[in-house]
C-alpha positions in Angstrom: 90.3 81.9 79.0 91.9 85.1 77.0 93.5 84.4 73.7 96.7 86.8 72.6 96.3 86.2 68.8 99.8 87.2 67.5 99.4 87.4 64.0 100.0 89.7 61.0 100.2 89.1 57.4 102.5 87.0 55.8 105.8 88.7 56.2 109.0 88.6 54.0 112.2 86.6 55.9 114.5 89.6 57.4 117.2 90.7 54.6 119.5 90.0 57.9 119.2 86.1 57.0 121.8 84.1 56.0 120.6 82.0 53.3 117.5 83.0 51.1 115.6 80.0 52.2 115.1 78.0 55.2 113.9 74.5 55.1 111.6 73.2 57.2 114.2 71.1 59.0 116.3 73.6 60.1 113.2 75.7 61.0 112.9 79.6 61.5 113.3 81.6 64.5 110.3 84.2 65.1 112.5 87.2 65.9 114.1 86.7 62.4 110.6 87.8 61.0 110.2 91.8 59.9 108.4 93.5 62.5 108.0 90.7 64.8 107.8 91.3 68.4 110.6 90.3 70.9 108.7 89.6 74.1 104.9 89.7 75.9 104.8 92.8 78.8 103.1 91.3 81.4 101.5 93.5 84.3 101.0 92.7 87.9 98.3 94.3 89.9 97.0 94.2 93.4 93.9 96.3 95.0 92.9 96.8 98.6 96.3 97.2 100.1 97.7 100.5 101.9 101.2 100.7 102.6 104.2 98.7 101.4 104.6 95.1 99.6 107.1 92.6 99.7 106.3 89.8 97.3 107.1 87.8 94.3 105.0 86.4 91.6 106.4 83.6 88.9 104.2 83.4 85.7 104.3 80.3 83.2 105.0 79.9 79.3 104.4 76.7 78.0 102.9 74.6 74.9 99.5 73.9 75.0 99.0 69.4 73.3 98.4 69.3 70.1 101.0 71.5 68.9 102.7 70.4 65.3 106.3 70.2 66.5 108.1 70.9 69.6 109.5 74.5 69.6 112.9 75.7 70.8 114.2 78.3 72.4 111.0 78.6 74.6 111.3 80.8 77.6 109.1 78.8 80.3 109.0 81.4 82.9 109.6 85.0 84.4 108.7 86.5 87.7 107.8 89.7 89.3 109.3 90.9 92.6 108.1 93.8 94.8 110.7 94.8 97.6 109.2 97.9 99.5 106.8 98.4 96.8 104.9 101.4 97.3 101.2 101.3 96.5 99.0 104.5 95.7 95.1 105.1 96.5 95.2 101.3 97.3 96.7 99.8 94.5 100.3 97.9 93.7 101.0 97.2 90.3 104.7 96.6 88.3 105.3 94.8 85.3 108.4 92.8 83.6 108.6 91.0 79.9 108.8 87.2 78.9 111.0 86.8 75.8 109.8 85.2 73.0 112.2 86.4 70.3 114.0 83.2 69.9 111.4 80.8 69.9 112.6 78.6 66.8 109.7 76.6 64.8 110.3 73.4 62.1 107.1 72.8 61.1 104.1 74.3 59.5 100.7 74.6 61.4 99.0 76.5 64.2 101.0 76.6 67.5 99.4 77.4 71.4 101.0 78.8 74.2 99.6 79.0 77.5 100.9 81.8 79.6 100.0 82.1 83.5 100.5 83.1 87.1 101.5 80.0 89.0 103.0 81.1 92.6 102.7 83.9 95.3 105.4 84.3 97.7 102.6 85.5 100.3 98.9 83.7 98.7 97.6 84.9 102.1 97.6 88.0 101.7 97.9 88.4 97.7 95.9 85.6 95.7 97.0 84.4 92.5 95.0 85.4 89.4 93.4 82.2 88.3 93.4 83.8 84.5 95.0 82.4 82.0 96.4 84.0 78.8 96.5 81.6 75.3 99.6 83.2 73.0 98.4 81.9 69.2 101.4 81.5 66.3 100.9 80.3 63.2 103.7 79.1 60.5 102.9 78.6 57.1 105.4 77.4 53.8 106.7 80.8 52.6 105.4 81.1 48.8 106.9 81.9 45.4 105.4 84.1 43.0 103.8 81.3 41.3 102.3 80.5 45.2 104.3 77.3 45.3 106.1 76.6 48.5 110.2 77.7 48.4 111.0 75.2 51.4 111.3 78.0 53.5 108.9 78.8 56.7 107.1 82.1 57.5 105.2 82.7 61.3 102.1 84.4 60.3 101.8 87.4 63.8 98.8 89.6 64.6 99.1 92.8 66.8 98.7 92.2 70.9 94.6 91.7 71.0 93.8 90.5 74.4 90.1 89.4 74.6 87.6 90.6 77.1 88.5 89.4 80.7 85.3 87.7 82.8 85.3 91.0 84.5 84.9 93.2 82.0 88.5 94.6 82.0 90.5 94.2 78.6 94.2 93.9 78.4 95.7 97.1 77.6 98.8 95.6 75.3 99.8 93.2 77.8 98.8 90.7 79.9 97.4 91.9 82.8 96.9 89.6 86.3 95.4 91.0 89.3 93.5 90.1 92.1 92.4 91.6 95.6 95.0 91.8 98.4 93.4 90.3 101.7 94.3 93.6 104.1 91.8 94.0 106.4 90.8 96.5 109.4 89.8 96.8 113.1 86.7 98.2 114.8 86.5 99.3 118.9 83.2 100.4 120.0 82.5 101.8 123.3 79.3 101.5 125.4 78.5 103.1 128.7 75.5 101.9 131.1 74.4 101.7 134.5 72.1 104.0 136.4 74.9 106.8 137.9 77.0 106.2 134.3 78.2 109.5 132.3 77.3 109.1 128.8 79.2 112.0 127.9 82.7 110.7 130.1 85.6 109.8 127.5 87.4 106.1 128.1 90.8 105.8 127.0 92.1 102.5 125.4 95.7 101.4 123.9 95.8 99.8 121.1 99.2 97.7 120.1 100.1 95.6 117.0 101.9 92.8 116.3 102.7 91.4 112.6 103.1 94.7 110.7 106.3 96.5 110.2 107.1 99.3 112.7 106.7 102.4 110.9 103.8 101.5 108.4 101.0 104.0 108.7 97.3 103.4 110.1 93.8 105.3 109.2 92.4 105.9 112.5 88.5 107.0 111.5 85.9 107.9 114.3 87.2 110.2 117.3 86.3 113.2 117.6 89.4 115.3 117.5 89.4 117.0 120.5 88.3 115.2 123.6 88.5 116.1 127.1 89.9 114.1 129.7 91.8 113.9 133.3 90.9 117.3 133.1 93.2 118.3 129.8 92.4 118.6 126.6 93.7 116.4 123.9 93.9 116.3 120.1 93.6 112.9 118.8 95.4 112.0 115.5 93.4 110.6 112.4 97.0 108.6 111.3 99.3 106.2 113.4 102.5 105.1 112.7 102.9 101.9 114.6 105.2 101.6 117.2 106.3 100.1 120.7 103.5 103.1 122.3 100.6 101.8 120.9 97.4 103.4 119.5 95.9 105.7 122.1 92.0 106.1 121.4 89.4 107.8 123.3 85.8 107.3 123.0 82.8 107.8 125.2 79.4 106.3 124.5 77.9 105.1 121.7 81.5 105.9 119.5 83.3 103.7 117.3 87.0 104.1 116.2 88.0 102.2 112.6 91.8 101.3 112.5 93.4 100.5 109.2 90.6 101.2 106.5 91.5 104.3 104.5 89.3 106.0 101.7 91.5 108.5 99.6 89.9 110.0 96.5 87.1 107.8 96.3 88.9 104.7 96.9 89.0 102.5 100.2 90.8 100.0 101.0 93.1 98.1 103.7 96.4 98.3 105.3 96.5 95.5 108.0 98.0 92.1 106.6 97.0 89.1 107.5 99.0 87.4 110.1 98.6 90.8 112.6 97.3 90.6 115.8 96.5 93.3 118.1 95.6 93.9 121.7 93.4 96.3 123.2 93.5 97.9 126.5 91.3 99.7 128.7 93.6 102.4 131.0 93.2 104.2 133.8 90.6 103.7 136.8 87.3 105.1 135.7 85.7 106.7 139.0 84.1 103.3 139.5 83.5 102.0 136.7 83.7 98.0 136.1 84.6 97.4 132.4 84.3 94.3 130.3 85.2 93.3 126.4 83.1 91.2 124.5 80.6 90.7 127.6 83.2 89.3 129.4 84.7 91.1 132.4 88.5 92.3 132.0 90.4 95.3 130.9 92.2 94.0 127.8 92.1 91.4 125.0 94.5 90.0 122.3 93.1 88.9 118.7 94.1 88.2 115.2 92.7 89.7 112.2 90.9 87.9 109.1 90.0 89.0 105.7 87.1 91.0 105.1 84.4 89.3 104.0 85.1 85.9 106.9 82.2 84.3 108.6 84.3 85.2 111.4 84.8 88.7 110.7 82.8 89.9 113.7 84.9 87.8 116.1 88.5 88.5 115.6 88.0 92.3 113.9 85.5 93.9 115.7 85.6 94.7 119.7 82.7 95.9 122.2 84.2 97.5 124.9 81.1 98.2 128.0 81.8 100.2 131.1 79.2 100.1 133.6 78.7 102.1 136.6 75.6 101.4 139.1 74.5 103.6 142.5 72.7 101.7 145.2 68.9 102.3 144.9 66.3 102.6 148.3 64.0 99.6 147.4 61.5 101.0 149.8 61.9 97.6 152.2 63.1 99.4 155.0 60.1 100.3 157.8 61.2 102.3 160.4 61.2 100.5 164.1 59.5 103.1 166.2 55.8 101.8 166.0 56.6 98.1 166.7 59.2 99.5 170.4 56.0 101.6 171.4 53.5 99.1 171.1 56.2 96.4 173.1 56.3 99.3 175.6 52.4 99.2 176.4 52.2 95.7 176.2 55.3 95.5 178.8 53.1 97.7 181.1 50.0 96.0 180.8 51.6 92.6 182.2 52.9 94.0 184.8 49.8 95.7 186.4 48.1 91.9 185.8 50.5 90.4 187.9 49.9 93.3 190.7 46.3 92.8 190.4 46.5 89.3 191.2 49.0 89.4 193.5 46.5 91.5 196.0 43.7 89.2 196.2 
């Protein structure tokens, strides 16, 4: 739990007041106080997502039990709404305010506020933070000079001091919720065998996404980026914005292409959501080649991503393409025929000059 302690010393009432006193009854409104803050900034951030975000977030403000008196003028909730936002090396983060400014309190004592995130228009792909913020006032008797109460209330404020965060982070005036987007990425490996395979021969697959906006842009990491094949020469492209065309990739043996995992000064992260899927193809005829995906024989296959880090990862994220290509191989079985006819020949002679034999005597 992080405690806001909102606290200074005991402060005059504002000059702006209409009576020089204000009872207990009729209570005091914090913004009235000299100095006092009008609302709490409150940050949003997400990490390990590339490309755009469109999301809301709606964050809590309520009394915690125990409280001396119920308060008015509470504002219970605000929100934060990304359309299109834009995210750099990996991260989203905007911000917005909750107004406390005309929270209105009757009666002396220490008063709790619990402040936190509470929905995610898209919890799939972006969490909510699970940490929770506690906003601390306190309202004392305002004092004569003789120290004796006047009837009127003062609320006691401290500066923004956000305590340490399980994490290690600290709140930099504001409260701050994050958490780490679930984009993910793809992996297509290649693998050649067979005895009259070309480990060297480049195999061409198409790669085609559905679930992501058209437009957004892909890290493609792991061709090389000039690749021969039918006989031209081709540059490959290390970014892919998706489209109705499809991801062309060429690899030979032994080559992996990663699709949608980006590292940009020293950060990587993700830029496929969950809810894509994809399908990979195998094109052309290979000169005889038979080609399976995942050990099982076919030339394509359809899957849907999961979050890094899923027992499952393996399954739906990563694909094994194998083209195999065998020549027929002389066993040594085969004898040749010649010896067995001759022998047949000299046996065929030999019973025929028996039967002329014994026809004479």
């Amino acid at each position: 739990m992080n405690k806001i302690l909102i606290g200074l010393p005991v402060l005059a009432l504002a000059a702006v007041m209409t009576a020089s006193k204000v009872s207990a009854t009729d209570g005091v409104m914090y913004s009235s106080m000299p100095g006092a803050r009008t609302s709490i900034p409150i940050i949003r951030r997400i990490s390990n997502i590339g490309g755009k975000i469109n999301a809301s977030f709606r964050f809590e403000f309520k009394a915690k039990e125990g409280n001396p008196a119920p308060v008015r003028g509470l504002q219970t909730s605000t929100a934060i709404t990304a359309v299109d936002g834009g995210t750099r090396d990996g991260v989203w983060t905007s911000n917005n305010s909750l107004a406390i400014g005309s929270m209105t309190f009757s009666k002396v004592g220490d008063y709790a506020f619990e402040l936190s995130e509470v929905y995610s228009s898209d919890e799939e792909n972006f969490p909510i933070d699970t940490n929770k913020y506690e906003v601390y006032f306190r309202v004392t008797n305002k004092l004569d000079e003789n120290n004796n109460p006047t009837g009127a209330l003062n609320v006691e404020l401290m500066d923004y001091l956000y305590s340490q965060k399980a994490d290690g982070k600290v709140g930099l005036n504001g409260a701050i919720f994050e958490s780490v987007g679930n984009y993910t990425h793809i992996e297509l490996e290649n693998k050649v065998t067979g005895n009259a395979a070309d480990t060297d021969k480049y195999f061409k697959y198409q790669v085609n996404f559905e679930g992501i906006d058209e437009g957004a842009t892909l890290a493609v990491v792991g061709q090389d980026e000039r690749v021969e094949y039918g006989g031209e020469n081709v540059v490959t492209s290390s970014e892919y914005t998706v489209g109705a065309d499809g991801l062309i990739v060429y690899l030979k043996h032994g080559q992996s292409v990663t699709i949608g995992e980006r590292t940009n000064r020293g950060t990587t992260y993700n830029e496929l959501p969950q809810g894509t899927s994809y399908t990979i193809t195998k094109l052309d005829d290979d000169d005889g080649y038979t080609t399976s995906i995942d050990g099982e024989a076919g030339l394509a296959v359809t899957k849907s991503v999961v979050r890094p880090g899923a027992a499952d990862f393996a399954a739906h994220n990563t694909t094994v393409a194998g083209n195999n290509k065998e020549a027929a191989v002389n066993t040594g079985a085969f004898i040749s025929v010649w010896p067995y006819a001759a022998v047949a020949v000299v046996c065929l002679g030999g019973a025929i000059a028996v039967r002329r034999v014994t026809k004479n005597i």
